[in-house]
GUROKOL-188419 format. One line per 8 residues: number of its first residue (from 1); their letters; for each residue x, y, z of C-alpha. Coordinates in nm, 4 decimals, decimal comma. Example, Ala and Ser with C-alpha at 12.3 -4.5 7.8 and 13.67 -1.06 7.14 Angstrom:
1> as> 1,2300 -0,4500 0,7800 ~ 1,3670 -0,1060 0,7140 $
This chain:
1> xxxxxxxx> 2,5226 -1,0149 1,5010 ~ 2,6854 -0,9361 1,8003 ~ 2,5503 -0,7261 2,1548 ~ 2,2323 -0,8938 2,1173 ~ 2,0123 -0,9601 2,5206 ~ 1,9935 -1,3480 2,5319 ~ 1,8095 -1,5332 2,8256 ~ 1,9387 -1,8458 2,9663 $
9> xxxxxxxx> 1,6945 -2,0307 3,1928 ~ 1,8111 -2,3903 3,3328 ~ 1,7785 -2,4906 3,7032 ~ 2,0944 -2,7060 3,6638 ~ 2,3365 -2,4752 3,7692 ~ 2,6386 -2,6286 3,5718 ~ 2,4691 -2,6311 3,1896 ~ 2,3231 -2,2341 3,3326 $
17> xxxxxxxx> 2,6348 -2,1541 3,3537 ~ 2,8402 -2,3033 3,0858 ~ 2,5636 -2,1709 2,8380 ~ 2,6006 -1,7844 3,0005 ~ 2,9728 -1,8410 2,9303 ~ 2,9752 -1,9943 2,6125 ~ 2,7078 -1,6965 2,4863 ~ 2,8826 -1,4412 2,6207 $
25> xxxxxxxx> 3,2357 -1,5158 2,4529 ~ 3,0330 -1,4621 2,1220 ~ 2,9520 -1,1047 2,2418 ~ 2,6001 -1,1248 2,3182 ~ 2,4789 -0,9644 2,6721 ~ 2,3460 -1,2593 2,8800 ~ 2,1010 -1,2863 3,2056 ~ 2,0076 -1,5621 3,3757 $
33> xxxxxxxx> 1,7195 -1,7718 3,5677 ~ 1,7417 -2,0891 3,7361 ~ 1,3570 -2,1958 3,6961 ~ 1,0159 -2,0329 3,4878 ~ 0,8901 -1,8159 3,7925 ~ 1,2183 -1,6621 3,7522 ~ 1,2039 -1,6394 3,3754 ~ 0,8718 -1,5041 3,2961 $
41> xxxxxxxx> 0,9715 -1,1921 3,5377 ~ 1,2568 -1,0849 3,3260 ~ 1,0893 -1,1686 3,0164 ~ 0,8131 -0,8909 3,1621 ~ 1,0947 -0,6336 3,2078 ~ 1,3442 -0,7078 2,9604 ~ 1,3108 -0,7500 2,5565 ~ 1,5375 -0,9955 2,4274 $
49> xxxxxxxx> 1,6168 -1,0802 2,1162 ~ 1,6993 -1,5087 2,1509 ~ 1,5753 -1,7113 2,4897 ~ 1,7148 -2,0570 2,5902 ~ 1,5033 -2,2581 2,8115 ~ 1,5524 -2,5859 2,9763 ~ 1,2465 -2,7838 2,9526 ~ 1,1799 -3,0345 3,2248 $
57> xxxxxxxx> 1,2287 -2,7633 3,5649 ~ 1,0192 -2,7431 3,9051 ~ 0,7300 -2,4746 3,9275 ~ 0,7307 -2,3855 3,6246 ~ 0,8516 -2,6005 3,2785 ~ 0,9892 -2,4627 2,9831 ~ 0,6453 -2,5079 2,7972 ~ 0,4754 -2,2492 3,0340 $
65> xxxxxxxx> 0,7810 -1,9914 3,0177 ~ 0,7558 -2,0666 2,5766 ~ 0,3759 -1,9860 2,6113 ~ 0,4527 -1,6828 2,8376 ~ 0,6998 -1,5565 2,5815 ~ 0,4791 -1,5737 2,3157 ~ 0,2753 -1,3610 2,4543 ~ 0,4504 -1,1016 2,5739 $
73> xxxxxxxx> 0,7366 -1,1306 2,2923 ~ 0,6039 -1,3267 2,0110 ~ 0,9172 -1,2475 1,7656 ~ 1,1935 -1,3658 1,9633 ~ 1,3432 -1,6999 1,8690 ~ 1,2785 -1,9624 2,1749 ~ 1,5310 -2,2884 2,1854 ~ 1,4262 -2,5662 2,3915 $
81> xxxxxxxx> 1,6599 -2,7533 2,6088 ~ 1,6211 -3,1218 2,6416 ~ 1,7530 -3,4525 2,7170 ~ 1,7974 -3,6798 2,4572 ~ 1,4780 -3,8843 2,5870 ~ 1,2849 -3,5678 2,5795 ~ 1,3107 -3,4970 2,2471 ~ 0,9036 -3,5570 2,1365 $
89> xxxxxxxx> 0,8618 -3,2965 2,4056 ~ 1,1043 -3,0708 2,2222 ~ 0,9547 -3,1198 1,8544 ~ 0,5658 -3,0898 2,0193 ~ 0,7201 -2,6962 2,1824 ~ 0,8065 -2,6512 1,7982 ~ 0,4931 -2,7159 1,6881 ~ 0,3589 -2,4626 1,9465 $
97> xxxxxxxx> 0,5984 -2,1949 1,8256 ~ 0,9798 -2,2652 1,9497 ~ 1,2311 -2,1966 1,6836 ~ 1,4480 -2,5166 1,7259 ~ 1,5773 -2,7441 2,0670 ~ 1,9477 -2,8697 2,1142 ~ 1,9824 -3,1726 2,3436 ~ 2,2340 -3,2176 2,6534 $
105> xxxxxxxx> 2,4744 -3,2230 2,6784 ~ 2,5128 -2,9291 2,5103 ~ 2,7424 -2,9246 2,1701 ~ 2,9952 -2,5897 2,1859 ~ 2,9557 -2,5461 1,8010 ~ 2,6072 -2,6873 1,7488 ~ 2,5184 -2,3925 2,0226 ~ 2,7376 -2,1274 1,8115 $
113> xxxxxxxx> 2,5260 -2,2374 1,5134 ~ 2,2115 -2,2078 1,6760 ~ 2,2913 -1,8936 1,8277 ~ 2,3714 -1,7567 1,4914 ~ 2,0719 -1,8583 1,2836 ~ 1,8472 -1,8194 1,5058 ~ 1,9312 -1,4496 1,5730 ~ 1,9252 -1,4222 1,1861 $
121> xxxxxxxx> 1,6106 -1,5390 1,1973 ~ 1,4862 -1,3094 1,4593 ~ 1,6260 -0,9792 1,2949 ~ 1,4466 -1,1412 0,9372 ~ 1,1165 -1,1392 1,1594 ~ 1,1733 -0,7740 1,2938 ~ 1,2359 -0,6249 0,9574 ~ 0,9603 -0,7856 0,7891 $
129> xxxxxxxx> 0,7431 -0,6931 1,0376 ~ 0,8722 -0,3177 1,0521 ~ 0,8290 -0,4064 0,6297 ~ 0,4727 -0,4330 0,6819 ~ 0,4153 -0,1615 0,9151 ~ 0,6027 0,0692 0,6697 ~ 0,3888 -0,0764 0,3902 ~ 0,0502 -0,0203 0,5961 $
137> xxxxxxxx> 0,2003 0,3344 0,6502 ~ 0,2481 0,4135 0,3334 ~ -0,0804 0,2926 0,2061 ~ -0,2938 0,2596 0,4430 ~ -0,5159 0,5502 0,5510 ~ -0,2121 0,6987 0,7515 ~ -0,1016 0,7773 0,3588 ~ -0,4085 1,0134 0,3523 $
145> xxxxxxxx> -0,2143 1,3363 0,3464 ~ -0,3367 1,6894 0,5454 ~ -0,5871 1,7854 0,8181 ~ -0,8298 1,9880 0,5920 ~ -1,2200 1,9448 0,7504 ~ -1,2951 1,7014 0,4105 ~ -1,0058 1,4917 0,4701 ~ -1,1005 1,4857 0,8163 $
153> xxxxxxxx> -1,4490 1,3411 0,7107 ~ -1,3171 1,1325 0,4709 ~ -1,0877 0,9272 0,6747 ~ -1,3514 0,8888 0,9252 ~ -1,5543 0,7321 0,6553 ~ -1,2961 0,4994 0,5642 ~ -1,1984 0,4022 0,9120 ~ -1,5723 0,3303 0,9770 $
161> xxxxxxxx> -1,6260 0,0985 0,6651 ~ -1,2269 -0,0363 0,6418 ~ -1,3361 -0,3674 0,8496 ~ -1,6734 -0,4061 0,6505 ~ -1,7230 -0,6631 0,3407 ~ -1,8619 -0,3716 0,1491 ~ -1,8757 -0,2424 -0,1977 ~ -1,7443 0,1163 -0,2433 $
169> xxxxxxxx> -1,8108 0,3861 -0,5055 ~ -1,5332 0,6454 -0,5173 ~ -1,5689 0,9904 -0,7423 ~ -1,4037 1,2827 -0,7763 ~ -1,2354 1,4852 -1,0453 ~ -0,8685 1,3587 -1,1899 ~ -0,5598 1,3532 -0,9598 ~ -0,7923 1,3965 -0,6375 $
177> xxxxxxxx> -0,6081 1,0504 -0,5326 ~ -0,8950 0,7661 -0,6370 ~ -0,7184 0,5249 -0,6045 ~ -0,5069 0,5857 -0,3041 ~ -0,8451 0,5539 -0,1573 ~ -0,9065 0,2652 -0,2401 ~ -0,5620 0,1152 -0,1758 ~ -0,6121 0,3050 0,2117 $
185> xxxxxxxx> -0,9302 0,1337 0,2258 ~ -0,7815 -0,2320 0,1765 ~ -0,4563 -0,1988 0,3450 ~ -0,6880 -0,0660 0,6489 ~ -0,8665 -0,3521 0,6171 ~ -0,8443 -0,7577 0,7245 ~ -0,8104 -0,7875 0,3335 ~ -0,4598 -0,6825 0,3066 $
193> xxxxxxxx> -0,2833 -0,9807 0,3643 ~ -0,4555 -1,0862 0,0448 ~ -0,3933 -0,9096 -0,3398 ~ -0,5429 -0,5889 -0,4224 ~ -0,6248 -0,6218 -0,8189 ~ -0,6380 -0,2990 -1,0242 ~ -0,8071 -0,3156 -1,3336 ~ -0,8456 0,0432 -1,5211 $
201> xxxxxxxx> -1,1751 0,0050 -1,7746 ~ -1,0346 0,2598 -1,9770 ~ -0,7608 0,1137 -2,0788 ~ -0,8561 -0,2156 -2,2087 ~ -1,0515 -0,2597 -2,5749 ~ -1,4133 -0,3463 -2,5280 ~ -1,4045 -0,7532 -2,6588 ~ -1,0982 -0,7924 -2,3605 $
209> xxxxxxxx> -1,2105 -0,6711 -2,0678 ~ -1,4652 -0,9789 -2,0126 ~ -1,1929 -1,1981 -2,0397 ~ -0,9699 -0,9870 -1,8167 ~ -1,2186 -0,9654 -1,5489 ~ -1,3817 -1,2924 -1,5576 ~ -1,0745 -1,5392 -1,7329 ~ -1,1585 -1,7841 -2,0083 $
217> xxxxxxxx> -1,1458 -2,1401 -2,0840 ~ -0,9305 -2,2672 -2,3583 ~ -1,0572 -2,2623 -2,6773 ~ -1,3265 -2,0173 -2,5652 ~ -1,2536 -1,7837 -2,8728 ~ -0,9439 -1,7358 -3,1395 ~ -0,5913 -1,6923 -2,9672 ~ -0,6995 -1,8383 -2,6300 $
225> xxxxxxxx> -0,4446 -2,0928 -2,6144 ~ -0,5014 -2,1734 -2,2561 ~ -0,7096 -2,1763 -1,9462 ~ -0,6587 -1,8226 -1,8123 ~ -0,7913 -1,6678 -1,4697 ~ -0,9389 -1,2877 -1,4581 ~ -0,9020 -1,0403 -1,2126 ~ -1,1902 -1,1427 -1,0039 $
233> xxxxxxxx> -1,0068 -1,4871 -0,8993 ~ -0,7010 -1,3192 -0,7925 ~ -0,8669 -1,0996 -0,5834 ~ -1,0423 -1,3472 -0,4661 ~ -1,0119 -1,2711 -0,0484 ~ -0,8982 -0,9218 -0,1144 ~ -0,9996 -0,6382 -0,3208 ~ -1,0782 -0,5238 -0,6510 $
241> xxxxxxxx> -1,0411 -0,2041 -0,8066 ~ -1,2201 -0,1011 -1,0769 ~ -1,1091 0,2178 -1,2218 ~ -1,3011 0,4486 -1,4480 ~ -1,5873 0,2383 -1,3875 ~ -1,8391 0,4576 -1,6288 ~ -1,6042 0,3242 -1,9139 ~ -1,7553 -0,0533 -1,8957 $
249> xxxxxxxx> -1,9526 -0,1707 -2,1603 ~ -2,2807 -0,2030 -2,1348 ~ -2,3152 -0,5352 -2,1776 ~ -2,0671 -0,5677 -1,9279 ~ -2,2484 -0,4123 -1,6605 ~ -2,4815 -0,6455 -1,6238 ~ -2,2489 -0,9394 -1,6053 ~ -2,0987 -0,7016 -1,3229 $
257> xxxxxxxx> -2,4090 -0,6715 -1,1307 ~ -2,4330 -1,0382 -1,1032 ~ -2,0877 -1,0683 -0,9638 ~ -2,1767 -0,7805 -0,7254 ~ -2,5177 -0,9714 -0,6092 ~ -2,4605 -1,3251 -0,6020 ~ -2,1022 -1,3115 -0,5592 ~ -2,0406 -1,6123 -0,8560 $
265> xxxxxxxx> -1,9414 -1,5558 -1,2370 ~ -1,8739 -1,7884 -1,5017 ~ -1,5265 -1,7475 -1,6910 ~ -1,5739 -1,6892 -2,0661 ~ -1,6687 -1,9977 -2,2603 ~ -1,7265 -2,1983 -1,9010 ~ -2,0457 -2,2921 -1,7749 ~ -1,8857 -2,3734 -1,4123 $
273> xxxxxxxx> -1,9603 -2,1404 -1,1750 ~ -1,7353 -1,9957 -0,9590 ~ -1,7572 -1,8545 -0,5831 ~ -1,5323 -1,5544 -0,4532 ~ -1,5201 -1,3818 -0,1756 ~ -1,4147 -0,9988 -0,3123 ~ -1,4739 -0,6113 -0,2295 ~ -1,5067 -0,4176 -0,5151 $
281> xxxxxxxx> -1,4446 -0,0422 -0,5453 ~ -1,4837 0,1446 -0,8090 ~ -1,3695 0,4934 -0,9268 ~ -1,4896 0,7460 -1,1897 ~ -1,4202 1,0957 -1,2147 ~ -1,8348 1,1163 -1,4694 ~ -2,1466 1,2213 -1,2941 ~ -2,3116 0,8627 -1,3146 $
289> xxxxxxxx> -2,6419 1,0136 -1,2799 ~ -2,6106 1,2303 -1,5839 ~ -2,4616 0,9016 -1,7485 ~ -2,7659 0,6903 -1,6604 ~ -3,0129 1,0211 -1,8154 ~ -2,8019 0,9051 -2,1284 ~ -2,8835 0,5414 -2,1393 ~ -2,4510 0,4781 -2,1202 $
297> xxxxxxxx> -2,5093 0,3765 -1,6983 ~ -2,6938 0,1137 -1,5912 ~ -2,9315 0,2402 -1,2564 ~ -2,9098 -0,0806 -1,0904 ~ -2,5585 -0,1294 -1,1032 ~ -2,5120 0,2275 -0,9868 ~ -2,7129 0,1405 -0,7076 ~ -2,5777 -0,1584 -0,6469 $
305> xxxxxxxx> -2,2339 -0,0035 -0,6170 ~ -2,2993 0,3294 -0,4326 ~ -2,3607 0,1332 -0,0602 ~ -2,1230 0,3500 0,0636 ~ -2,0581 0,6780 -0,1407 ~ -1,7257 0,8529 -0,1106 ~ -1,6754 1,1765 -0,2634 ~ -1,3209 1,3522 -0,2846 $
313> xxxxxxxx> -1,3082 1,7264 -0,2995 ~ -1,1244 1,8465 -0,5677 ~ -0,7584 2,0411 -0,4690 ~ -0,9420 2,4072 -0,4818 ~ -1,2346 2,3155 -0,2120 ~ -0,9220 2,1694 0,0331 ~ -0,6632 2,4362 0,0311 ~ -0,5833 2,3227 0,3719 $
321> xxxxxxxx> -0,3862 2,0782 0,2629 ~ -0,1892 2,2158 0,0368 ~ 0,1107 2,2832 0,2643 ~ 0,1393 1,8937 0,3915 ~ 0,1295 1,7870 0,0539 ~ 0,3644 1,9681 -0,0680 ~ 0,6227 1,9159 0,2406 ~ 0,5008 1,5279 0,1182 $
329> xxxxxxxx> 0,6477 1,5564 -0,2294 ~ 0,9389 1,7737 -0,1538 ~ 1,0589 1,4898 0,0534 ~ 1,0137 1,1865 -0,1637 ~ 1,1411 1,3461 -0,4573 ~ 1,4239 1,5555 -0,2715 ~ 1,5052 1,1211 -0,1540 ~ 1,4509 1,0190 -0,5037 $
337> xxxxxxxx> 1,6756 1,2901 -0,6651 ~ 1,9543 1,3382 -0,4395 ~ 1,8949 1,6760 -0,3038 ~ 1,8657 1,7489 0,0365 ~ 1,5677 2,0287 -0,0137 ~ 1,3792 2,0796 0,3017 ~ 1,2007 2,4337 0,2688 ~ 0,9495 2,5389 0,0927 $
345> xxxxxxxx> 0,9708 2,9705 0,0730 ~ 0,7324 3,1784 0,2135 ~ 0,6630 3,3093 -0,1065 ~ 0,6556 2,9644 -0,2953 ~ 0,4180 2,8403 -0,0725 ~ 0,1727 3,1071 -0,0782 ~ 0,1584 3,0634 -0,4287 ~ 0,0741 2,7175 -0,4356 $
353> xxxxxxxx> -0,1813 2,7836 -0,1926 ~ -0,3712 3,0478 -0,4173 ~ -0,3752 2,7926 -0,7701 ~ -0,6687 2,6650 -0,9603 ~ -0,4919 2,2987 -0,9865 ~ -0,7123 2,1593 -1,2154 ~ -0,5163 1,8354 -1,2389 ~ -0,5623 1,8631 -0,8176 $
361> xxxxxxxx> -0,2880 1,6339 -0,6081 ~ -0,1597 1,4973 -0,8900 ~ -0,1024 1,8294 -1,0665 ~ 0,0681 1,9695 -0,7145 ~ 0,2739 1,6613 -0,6872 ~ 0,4493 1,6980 -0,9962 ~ 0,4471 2,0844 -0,9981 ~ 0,6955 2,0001 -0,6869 $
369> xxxxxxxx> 0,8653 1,7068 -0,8206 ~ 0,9814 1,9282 -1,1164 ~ 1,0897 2,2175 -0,8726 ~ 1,2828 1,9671 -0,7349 ~ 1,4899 1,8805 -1,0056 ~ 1,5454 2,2401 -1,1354 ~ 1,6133 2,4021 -0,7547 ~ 1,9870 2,5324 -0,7850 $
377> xxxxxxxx> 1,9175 2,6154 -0,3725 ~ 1,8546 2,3622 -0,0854 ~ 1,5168 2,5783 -0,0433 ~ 1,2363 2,6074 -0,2792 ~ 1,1746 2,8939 -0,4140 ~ 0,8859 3,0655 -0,6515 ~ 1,0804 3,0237 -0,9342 ~ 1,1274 2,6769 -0,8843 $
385> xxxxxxxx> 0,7160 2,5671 -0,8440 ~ 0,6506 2,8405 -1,1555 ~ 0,4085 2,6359 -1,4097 ~ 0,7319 2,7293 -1,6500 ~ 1,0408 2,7315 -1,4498 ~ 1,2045 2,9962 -1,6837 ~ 0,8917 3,2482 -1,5642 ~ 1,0353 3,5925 -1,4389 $
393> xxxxxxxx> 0,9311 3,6136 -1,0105 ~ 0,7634 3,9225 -1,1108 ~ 0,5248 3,7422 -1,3897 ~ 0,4468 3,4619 -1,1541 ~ 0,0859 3,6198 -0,9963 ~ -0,0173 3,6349 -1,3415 ~ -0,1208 3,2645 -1,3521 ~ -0,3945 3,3642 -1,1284 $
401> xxxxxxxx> -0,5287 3,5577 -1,3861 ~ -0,5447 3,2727 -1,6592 ~ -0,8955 3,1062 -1,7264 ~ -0,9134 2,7473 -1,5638 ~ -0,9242 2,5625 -1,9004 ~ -0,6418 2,7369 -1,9801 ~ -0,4254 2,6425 -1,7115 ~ -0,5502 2,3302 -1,8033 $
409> xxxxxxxx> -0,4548 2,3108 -2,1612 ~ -0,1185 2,4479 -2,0782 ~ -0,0258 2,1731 -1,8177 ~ -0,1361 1,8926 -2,0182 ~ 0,0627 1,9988 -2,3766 ~ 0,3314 2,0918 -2,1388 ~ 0,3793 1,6817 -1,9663 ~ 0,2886 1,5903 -2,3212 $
417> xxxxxxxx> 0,5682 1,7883 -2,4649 ~ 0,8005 1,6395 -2,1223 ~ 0,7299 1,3035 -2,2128 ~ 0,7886 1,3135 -2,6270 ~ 0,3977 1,2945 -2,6834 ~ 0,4063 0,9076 -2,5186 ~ 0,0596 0,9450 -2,4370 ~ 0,0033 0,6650 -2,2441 $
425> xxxxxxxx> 0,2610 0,8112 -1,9705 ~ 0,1712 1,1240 -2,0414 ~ -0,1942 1,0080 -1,9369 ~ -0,0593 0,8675 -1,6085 ~ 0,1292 1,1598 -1,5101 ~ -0,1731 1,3433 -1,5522 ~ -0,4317 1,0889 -1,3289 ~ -0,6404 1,0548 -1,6973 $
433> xxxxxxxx> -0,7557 0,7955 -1,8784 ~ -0,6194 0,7562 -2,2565 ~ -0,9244 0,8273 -2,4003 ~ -0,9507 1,1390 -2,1602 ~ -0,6494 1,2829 -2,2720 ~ -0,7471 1,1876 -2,6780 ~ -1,0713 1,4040 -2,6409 ~ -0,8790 1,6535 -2,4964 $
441> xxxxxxxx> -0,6117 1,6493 -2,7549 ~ -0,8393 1,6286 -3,0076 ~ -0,9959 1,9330 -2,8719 ~ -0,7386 2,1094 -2,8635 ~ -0,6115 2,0081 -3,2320 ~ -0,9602 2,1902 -3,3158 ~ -0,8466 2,5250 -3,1505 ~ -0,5407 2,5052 -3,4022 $
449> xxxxxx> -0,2820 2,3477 -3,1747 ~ 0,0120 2,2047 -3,3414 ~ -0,0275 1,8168 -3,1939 ~ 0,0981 1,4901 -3,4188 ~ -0,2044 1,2511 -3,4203 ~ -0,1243 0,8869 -3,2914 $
């Protein structure tokens, strides 16, 4: 890694210079300082990417110019210069945060080796770090797509609760993005250095999802051959989401509400109690009043859970954000597909803008991502975001015209169809549950469509 700014800083003139040389005939761009005064000025006007310091120097040692960098440049790799009798000095500035010390007189290849590594190291630190940001970007609430007034609202919410222990109930209809919520909410949060657990209640049958929340001892029923921890230990420190939360048993709920009040559980077959530390958030796209009226929600639990309420809007109340979106998902999947698509027609547009979407983001994201892959032009056009890409231009306002259930029907046989009726991916396309997508299979079955049970 050559061209990189190094700092040398040694009042001995001699070693100043021989280490300037020596750096420089590896390529790197050197400056100089002969004491820590000296040092911490450059260090204010200059980033540098590996600093050298002698230790033992008037005015100002090299412990005070290591503190001073770490401060104002905490990623940059700091080597200690020492005498040989100096050297618990050296190992206590590594302790504080120096990345290594070499000890005079200075080694030629020891120095090339250090130089080396520890610019390695350095660049490891930046792209990590640039990792994380990226990460945080991507998930965080900056991953909160458009500028409609209800998105607006909504990431106000979040950004107002984000650094707040509490509990979370998120609803809205399928595909409105649930659980990107959720994952903005702990990646905005000073929980997301720690795991963020998903558990879908849905998707598990009822006699495993104890055991999958809470763990189990050994022995605790047939086939648990060993001590197992559930979802709420490794979230323990972070958060847990709980998806399709009006799915949970009964019987579970009020195991739930336990966790959610006294913070403890018991793992199945275990009388030890055990302490976490977790936010929960849960997701359901019911009315969990009209489930309580039915005796299949427990009122406590709902209140227990609904601290802090956040509703998302459905695609049709947020048209706003339609364009953004889409410009969203024409990028990723132009990236993921090879195709260097970058416009979105007038006309195109304007059509996405007027559609029921009944399957909301989701439904919009892979209306685009399937444009994408049938565009034969680096532009988007109607024909491409069609609901069926071999739909005449002319025939295209006539979706407007179709009843919403309809549309609805039609998109989910369609991914169904895509997918060779794998209904568990065909559910995940689609931002449903399994058993969502059954009913509504089953329904459909009943209005004579042609669909193989399984």
């Amino acid at each position: 890694m050559t061209g990189s700014r190094v700092l040398v800083v040694d009042d001995e003139d001699l070693v100043r210079d021989f280490l300037a040389e020596a750096i420089r005939r590896l390529g790197h761009d050197v400056q100089t300082a002969e004491d820590g005064i000296q040092a911490e000025e450059l260090i204010n006007q200059t980033v540098f990417d590996l600093i050298f310091s002698d230790l033992n120097m008037p005015r100002k040692d090299g412990m005070a110019v290591l503190s001073h960098a770490m401060n104002r440049q905490p990623d940059v790799p700091f080597v200690i210069l020492t005498a040989f009798g100096s050297i618990e000095n050296a190992v206590e500035a590594i302790k504080i945060g120096a990345y290594d010390y070499l000890t005079k007189p200075i080694d030629l290849d020891l120095l090339k080796l250090t130089v080396s590594r520890a610019l390695q190291r350095g660049r490891l630190v930046l792209e990590n770090r640039q990792l994380r940001t990226h990460v945080e970007n991507e998930q965080g609430i900056q991953a909160l797509i458009g500028s409609s007034p209800a998105l607006r609202k909504l990431t106000e919410t979040l950004e107002l609760i984000a650094p707040q222990p509490v509990d979370v109930l998120v609803t809205g209809s399928s595909g409105t993005g649930k659980e990107l919520v959720a994952r903005a909410l702990h990646w905005s949060s000073p929980r997301h250095k720690n795991a963020f657990i998903k558990l879908n209640c849905a998707a598990l049958p009822e006699n495993l999802i104890e055991s999958e929340l809470f763990g189990h001892e050994k022995g605790a029923f047939t086939g648990a051959i060993k001590t197992r921890k559930g979802k709420f230990e490794a979230a323990n420190g972070g958060t847990i989401l709980l998806d399709e939360i009006s799915e949970m048993p009964q019987a579970l709920q009020a195991k739930l509400l336990r966790v959610l009040q006294e913070r403890e559980f018991d793992r199945v077959g275990s009388n030890e109690t055990i302490k976490i530390d977790v936010r929960v958030v849960a997701t359901t796209n019911r009315n969990l009043s009209e489930e309580i009226k039915e005796g299949r929600f427990r009122e406590d639990l709902f209140f227990r859970l609904n601290v802090v309420p956040l509703e998302i809007p459905p695609l049709s109340k947020r048209r706003d954000d339609i364009p953004s979106l889409a410009e969203h998902f024409l990028v990723r999947y132009g990236a993921r597909y090879g195709k260097d698509i970058k416009i979105i027609e007038d006309d195109a547009m304007d059509y996405l803008k007027t559609q029921p979407w009944p399957g909301n983001v989701r439904e919009l994201e892979n209306r685009i991502e399937r444009g994408v892959v049938l565009a034969r032009d680096l532009v988007l056009t109607l024909n491409d975001v069609t609901l069926d890409a071999t739909t005449p231009t002319a025939d295209a306002g006539s979706f407007g015209m179709i009843p919403l259930a309809e549309l609805e029907k039609r998109h989910i046989l369609t991914t169904l169809n895509e997918l060779n009726f794998n209904r568990t991916k065909t559910a995940d396309q689609l931002g449903i549950s399994i058993r969502t997508l059954r009913n509504k299979l089953n329904e459909y079955r009943d209005q004579g469509e042609d669909i193989p049970k399984g």
